[in-house]
C-alpha positions as CSV (number, residue, x, y, z in Angstrom):
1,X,-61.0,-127.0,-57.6
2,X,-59.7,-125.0,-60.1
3,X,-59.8,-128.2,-62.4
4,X,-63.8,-128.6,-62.3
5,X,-63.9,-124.7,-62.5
6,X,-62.4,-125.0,-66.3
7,X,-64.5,-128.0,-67.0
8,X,-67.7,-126.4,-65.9
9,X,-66.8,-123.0,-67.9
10,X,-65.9,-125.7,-70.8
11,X,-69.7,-127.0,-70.6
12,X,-71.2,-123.7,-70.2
13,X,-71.6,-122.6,-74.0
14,X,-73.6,-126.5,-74.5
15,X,-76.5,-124.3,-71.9
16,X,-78.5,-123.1,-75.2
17,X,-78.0,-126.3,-76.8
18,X,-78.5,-128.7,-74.2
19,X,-81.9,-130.8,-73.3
20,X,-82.5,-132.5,-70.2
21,X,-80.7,-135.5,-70.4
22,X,-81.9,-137.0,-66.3
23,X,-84.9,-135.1,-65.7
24,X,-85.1,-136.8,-62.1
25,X,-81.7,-135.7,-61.0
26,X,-81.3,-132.0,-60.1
27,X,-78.7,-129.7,-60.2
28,X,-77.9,-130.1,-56.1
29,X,-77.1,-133.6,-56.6
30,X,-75.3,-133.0,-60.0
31,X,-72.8,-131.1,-58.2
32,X,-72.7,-133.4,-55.2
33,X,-71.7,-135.4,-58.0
34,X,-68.6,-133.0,-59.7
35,X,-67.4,-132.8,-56.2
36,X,-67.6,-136.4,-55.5
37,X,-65.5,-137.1,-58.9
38,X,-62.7,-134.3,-57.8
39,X,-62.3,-136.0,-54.6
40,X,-62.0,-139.5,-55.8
41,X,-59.1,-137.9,-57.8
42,X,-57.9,-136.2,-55.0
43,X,-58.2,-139.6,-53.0
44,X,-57.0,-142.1,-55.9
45,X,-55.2,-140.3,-59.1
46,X,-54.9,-143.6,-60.6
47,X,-58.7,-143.1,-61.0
48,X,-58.2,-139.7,-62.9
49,X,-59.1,-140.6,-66.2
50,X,-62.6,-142.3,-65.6
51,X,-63.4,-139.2,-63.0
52,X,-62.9,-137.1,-65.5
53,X,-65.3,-138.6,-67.7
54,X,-67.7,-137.9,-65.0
55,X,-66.3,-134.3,-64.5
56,X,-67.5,-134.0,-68.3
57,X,-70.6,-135.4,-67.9
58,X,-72.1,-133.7,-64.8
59,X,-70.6,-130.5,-65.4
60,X,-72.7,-130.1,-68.8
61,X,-75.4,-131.8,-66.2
62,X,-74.8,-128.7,-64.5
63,X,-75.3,-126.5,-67.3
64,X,-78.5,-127.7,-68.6
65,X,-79.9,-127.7,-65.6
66,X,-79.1,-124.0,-64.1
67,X,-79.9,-120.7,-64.6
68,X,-78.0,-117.4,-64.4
69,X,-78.0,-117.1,-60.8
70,X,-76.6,-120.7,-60.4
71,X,-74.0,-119.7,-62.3
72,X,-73.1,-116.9,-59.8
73,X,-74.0,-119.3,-56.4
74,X,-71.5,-122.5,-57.9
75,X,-68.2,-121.8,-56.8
76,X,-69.9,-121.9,-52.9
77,X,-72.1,-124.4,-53.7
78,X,-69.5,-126.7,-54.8
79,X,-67.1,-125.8,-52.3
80,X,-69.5,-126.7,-50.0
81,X,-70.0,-130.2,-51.3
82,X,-66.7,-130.6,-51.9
83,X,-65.9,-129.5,-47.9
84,X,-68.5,-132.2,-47.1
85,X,-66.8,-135.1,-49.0
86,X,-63.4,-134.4,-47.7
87,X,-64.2,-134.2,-43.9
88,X,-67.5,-136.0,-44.0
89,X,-69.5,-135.2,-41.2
90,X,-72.0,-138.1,-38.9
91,X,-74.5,-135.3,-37.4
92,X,-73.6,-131.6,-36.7
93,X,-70.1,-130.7,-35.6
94,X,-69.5,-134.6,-34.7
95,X,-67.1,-135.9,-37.4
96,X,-67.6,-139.2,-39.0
97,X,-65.7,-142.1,-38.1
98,X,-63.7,-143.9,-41.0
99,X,-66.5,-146.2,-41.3
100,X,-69.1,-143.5,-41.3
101,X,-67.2,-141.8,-43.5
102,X,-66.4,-144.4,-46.2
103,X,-70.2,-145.6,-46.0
104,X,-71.1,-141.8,-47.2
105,X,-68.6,-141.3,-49.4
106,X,-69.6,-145.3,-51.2
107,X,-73.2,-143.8,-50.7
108,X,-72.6,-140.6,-52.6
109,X,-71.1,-143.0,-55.5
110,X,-73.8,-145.3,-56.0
111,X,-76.1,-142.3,-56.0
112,X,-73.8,-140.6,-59.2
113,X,-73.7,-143.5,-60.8
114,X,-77.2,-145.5,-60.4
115,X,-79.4,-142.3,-60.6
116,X,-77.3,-140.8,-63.3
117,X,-74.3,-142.1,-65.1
118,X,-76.1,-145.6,-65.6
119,X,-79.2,-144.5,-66.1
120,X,-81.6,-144.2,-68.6
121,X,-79.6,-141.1,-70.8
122,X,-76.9,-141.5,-68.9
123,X,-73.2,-142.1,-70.8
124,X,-73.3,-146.0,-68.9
125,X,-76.4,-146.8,-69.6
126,X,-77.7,-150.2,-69.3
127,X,-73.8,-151.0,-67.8
């Protein structure tokens, strides 16, 4: 966590400069999207270096699209989405079978990269 802490705090300064690159994708499902990339480096290392392309990309996400009192609600906000990708959950308290679980978790991908990473604006555009 720590990791996506420094990369957000890295992307914070671009706020003033920054435009909105995806207007249809907001800031809850930007960070759904940080956490997603931490865990698929948690889950696969090998996969580090093209996760961390997307750690760059929706952390300044994340900075053009919040305001001062996001910046004081992220740490539980991503820790919350981050909770949910690693112990994925089918309905309250009743924990997702592997299938469930990998069915979110390939969900929550195509969602990053579809609505934002190869989308119009996005760094994969067109790809």
């Amino acid at each position: 966590m720590r990791a996506s802490v420094l990369v957000l705090a890295s992307a914070l300064p671009l706020h003033a400069q920054a435009v909105d690159p995806l207007p249809n994708f907001d800031l809850d499902a930007s960070i759904t999207c940080l956490a997603y990339a931490v865990n698929e480096i948690e889950r696969t290392p090998e996969n580090a270096t093209s996760r961390a392309e997307w750690m760059v990309f929706f952390s300044r996400l994340i900075a053009a699209k919040s305001g001062p009192q996001d910046h004081a609600a992220f740490e539980a906000r991503f820790a919350e989405e981050l909770e949910a990708l690693r112990n994925p959950m089918f309905d309250v308290n009743q924990p997702a079978t592997p299938e469930e679980a990998d069915e979110i978790l390939t969900g929550t991908g195509k969602m990053c990269w579809f609505q934002a990473l190869a989308a119009e604006g996005g760094p994969y555009e067109d790809q």
